[in-house]
TORPA-4810 file (N, C-alpha, C, O; in nm, 3 decimals):
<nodes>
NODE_1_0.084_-0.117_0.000_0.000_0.000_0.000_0.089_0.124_0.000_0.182_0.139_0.079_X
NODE_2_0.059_0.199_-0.081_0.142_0.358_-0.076_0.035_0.492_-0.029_-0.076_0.537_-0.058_X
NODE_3_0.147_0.518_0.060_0.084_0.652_0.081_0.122_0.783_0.029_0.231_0.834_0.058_X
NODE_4_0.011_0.855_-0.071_0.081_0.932_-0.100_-0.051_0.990_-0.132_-0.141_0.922_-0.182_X
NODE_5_-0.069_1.173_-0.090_-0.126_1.217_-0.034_-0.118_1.349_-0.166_-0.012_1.402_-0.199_X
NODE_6_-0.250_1.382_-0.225_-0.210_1.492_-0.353_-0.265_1.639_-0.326_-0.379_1.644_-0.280_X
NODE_7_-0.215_1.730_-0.343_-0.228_1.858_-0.288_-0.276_1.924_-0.406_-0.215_1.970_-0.503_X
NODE_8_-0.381_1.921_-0.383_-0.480_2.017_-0.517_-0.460_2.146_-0.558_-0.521_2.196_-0.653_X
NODE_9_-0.358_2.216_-0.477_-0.328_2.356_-0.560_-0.204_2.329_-0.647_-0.188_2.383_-0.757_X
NODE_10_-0.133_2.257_-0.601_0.012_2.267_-0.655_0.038_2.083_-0.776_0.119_2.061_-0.867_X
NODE_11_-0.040_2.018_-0.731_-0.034_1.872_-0.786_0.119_1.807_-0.741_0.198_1.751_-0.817_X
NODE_12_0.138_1.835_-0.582_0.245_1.824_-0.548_0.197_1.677_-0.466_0.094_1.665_-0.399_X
NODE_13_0.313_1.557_-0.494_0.231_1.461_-0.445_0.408_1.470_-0.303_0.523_1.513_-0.302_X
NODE_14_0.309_1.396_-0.213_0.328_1.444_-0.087_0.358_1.276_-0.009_0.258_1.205_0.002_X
NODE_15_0.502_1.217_0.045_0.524_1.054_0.070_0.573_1.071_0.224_0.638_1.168_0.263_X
NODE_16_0.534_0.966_0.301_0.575_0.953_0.422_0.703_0.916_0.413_0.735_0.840_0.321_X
NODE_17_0.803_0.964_0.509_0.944_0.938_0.503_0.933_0.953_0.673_0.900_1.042_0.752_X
NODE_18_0.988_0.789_0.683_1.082_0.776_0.822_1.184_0.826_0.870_1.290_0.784_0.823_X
NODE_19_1.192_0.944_0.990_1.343_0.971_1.060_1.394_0.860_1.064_1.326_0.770_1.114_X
NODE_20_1.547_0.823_1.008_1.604_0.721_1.005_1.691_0.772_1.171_1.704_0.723_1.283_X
NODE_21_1.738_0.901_1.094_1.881_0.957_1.185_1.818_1.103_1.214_1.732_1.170_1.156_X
NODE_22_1.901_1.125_1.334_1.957_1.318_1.340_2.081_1.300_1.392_2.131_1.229_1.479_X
NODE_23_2.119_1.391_1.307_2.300_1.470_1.322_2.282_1.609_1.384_2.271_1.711_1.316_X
NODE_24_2.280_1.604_1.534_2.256_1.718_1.595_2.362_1.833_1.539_2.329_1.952_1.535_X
NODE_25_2.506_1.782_1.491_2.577_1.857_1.504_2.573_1.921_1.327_2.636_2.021_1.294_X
NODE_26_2.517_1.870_1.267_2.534_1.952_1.095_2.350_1.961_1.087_2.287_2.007_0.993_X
NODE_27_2.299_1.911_1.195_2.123_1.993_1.162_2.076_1.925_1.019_2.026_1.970_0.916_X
NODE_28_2.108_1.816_1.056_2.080_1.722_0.959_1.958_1.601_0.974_1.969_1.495_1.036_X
NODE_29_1.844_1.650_0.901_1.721_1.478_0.962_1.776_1.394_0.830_1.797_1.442_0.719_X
NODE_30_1.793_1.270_0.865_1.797_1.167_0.776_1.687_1.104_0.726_1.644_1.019_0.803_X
NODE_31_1.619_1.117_0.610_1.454_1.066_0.618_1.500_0.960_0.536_1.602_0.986_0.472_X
NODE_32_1.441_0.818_0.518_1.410_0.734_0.445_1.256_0.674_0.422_1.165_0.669_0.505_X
NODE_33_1.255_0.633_0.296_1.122_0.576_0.260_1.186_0.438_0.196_1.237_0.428_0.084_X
NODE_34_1.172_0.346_0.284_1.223_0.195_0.228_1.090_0.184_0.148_1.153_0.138_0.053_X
NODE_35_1.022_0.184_0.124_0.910_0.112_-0.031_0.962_0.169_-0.161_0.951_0.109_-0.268_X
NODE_36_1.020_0.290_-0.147_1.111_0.345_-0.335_1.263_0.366_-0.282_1.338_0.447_-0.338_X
NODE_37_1.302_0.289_-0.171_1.471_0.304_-0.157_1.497_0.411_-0.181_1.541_0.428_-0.295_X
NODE_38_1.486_0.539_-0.090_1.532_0.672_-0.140_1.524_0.713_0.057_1.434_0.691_0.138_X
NODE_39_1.660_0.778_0.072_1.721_0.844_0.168_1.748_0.982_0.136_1.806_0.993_0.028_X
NODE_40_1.724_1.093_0.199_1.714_1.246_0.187_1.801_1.290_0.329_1.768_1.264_0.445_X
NODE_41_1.892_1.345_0.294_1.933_1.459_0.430_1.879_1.590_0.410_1.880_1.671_0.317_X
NODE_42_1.838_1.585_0.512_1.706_1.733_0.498_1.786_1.864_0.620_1.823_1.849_0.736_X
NODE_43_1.788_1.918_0.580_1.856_2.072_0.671_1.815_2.129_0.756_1.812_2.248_0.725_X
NODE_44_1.778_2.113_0.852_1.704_2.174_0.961_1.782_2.299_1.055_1.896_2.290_1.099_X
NODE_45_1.699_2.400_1.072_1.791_2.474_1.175_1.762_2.450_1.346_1.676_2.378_1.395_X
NODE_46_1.872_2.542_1.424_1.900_2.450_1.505_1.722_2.468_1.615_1.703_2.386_1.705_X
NODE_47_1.678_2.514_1.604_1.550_2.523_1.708_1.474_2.398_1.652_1.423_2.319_1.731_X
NODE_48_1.463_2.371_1.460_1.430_2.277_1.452_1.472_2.121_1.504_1.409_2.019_1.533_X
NODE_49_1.554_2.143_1.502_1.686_1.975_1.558_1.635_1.954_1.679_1.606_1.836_1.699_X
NODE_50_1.607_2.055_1.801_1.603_2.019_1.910_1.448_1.992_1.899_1.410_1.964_2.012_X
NODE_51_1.335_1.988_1.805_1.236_1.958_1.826_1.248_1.820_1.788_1.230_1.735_1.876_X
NODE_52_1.274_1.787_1.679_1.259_1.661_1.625_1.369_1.587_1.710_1.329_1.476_1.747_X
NODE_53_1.476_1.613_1.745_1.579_1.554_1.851_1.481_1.487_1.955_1.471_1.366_1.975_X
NODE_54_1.413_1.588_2.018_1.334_1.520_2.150_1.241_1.420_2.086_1.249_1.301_2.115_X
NODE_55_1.133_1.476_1.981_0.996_1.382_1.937_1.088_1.261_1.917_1.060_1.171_1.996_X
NODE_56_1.218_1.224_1.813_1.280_1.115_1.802_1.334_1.017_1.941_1.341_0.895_1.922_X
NODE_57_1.368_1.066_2.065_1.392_0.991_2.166_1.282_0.964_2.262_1.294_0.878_2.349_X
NODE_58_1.157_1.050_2.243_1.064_0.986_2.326_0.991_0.844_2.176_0.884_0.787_2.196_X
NODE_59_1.048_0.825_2.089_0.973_0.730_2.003_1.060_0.599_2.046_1.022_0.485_2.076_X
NODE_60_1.159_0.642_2.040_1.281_0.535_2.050_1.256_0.461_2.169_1.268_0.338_2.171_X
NODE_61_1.214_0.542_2.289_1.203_0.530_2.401_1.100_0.419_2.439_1.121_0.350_2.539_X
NODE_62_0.957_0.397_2.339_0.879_0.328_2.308_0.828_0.276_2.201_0.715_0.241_2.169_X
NODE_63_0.938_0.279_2.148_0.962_0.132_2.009_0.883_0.168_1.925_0.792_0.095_1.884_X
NODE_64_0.909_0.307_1.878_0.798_0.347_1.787_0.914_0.408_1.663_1.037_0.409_1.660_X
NODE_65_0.790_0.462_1.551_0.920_0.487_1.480_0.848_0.635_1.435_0.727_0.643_1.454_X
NODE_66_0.923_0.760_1.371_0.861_0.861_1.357_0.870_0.917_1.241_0.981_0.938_1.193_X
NODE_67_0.759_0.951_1.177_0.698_0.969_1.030_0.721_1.136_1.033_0.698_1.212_1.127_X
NODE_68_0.783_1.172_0.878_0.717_1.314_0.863_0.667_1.269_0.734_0.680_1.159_0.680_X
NODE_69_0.579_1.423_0.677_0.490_1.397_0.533_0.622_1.499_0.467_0.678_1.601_0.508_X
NODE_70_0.636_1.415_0.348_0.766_1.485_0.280_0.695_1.515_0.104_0.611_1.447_0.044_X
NODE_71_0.771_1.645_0.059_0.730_1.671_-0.045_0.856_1.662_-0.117_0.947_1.741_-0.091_X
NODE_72_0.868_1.568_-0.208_1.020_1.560_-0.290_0.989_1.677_-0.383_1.083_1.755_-0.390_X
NODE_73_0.863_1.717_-0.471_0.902_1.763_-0.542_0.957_1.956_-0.514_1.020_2.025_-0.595_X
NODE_74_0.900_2.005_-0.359_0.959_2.111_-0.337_1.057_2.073_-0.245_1.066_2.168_-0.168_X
NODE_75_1.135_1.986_-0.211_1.177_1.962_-0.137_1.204_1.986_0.014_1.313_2.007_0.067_X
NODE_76_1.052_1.979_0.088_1.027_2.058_0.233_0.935_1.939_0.293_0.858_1.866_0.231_X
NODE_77_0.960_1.939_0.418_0.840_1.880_0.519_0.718_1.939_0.494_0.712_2.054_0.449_X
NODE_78_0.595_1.857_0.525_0.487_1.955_0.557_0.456_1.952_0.676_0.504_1.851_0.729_X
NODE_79_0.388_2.025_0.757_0.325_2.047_0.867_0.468_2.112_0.990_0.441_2.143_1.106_X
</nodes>
């Protein structure tokens, strides 16, 4: 099953990508989507890092894993 989610103003289609990694120190999220084998280092600044830093260790913390909605073709998170 694919998820992929279409945004009616822009026809921007929109794929869940798993935090694989964060590189606190280059503000780096590592996203992967294992169903099309494609890994993204995405740029975050640093107020962002420490958000997703924490959401990522309270997941870890309970064996969860943590999704963002990714737009390859502008290349940005949504939400």
């Amino acid at each position: 099953m694919e998820f992929i989610l279409e945004n009616q103003d822009d026809g921007s289609a929109v794929d869940l990508f798993m935090i694989e990694e964060i590189d606190a120190e280059k503000n780096l999220l590592v996203l992967a989507n294992y169903i099309f084998d494609k890994k993204i280092n995405y740029p975050v600044s640093d107020e962002d890092i420490e958000f997703y830093a924490d959401a990522f260790d309270v997941a870890l913390s309970k064996n969860m894993f943590l999704f963002v909605e990714f737009d390859e073709k502008r290349g940005v998170i949504i939400g």
